[in-house]
KEKE-3310 file (N, C-alpha, C; in steps of 0.2 Angstrom, whole numbers, plus 5000, padded with zeros to 4 digits):
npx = (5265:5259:5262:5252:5245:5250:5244:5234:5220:5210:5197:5199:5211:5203:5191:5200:5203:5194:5189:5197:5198:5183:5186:5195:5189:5176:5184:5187:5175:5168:5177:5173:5166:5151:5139:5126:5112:5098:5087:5067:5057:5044:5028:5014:5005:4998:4984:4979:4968:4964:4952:4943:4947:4950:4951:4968:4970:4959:4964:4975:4972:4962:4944:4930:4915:4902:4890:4877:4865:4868:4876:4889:4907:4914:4921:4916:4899:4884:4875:4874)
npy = (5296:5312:5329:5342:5354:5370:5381:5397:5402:5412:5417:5415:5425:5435:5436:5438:5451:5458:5456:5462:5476:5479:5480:5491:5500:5502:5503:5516:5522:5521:5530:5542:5557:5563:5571:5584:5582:5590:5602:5599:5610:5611:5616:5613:5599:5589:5576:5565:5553:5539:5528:5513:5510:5505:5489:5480:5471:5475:5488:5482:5473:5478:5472:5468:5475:5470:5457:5464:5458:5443:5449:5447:5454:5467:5480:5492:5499:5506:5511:5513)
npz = (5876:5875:5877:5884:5878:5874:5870:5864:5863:5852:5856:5870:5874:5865:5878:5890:5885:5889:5899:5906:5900:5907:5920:5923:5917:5926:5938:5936:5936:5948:5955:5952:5954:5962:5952:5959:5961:5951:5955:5952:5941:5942:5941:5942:5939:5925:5922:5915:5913:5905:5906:5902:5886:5870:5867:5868:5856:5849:5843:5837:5828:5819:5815:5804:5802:5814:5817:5824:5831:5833:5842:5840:5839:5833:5824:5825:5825:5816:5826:5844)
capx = (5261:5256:5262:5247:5244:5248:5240:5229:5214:5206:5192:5202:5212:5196:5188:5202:5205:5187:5189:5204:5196:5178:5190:5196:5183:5174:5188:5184:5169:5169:5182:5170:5163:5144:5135:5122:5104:5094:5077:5062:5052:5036:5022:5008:5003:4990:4984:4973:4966:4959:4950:4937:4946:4948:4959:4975:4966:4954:4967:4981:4971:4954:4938:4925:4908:4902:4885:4872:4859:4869:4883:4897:4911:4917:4926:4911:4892:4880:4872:4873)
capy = (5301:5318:5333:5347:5360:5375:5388:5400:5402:5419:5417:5416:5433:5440:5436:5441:5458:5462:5456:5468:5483:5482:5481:5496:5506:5502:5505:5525:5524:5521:5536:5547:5562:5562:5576:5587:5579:5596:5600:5602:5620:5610:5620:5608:5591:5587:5569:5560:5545:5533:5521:5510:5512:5498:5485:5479:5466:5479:5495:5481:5471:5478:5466:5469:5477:5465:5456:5465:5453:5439:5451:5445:5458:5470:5488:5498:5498:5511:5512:5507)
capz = (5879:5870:5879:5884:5872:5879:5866:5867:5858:5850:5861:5877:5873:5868:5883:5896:5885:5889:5906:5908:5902:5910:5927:5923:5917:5932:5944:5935:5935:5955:5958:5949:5958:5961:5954:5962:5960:5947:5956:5945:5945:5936:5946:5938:5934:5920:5924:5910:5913:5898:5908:5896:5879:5866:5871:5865:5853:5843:5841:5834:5823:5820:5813:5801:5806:5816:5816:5831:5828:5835:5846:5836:5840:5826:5827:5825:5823:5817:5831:5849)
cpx = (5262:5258:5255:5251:5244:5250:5236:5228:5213:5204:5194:5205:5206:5193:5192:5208:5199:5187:5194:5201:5189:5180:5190:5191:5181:5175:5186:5178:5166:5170:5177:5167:5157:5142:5128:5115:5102:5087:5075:5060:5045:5032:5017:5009:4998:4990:4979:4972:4960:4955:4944:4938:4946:4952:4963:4974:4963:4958:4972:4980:4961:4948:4933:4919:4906:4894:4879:4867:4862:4876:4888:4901:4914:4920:4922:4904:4889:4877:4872:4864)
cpy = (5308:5322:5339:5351:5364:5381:5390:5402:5410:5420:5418:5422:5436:5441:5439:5447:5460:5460:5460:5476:5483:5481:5486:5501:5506:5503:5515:5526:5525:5527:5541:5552:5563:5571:5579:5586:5591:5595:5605:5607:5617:5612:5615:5603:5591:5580:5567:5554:5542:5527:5519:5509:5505:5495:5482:5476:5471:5483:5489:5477:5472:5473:5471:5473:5469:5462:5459:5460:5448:5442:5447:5451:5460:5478:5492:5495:5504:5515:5509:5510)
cpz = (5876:5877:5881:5879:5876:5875:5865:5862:5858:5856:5867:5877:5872:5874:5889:5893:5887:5896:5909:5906:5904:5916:5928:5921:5924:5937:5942:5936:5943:5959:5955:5954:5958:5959:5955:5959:5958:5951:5950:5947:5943:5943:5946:5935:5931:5921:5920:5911:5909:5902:5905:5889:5877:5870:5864:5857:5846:5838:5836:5827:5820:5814:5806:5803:5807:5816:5824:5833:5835:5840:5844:5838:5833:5830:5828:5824:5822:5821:5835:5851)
residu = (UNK:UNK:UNK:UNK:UNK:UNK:UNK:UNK:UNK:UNK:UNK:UNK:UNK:UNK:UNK:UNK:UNK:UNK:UNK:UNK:UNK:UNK:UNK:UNK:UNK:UNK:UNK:UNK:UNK:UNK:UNK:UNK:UNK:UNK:UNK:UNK:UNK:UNK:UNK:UNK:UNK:UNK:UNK:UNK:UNK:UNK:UNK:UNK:UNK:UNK:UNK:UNK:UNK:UNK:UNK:UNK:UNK:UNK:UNK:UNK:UNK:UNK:UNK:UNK:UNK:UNK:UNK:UNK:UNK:UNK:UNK:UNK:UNK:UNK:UNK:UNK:UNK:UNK:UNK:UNK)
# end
């Protein structure tokens, strides 16, 4: 009977050095001292709202002129 192997791999080291220092970090990062929440001075909001533009579909792959005749969909037409 074969004794166990008792050696340790890379991966294992790697992995409980990096469990050793995000302990620590994060024991500092805990003790840390909170600071003071900046108010904003912004006076004014400007609010734009696009509602109706193309969709996703038109702007990312646009079509050829399209046929009006038979409402086929394109990117433009001369005239609606």
């Amino acid at each position: 009977m074969k004794p166990p192997e008792r050696t340790r791999h890379r991966r294992d080291f790697l992995a409980g050095s990096a469990a050793l220092a995000t302990s620590l970090l994060a024991n500092q990062g805990l003790a840390a001292t909170p600071t003071p929440a900046v108010q904003g001075r912004a006076e004014h909001v400007i609010s734009i709202w696009l509602g109706g533009g193309m969709g996703q579909i038109d702007t990312f792959d646009p079509k050829r002129k399209g046929d009006p005749k038979n409402r086929k969909a394109g990117s433009y037409y001369d005239a609606i």
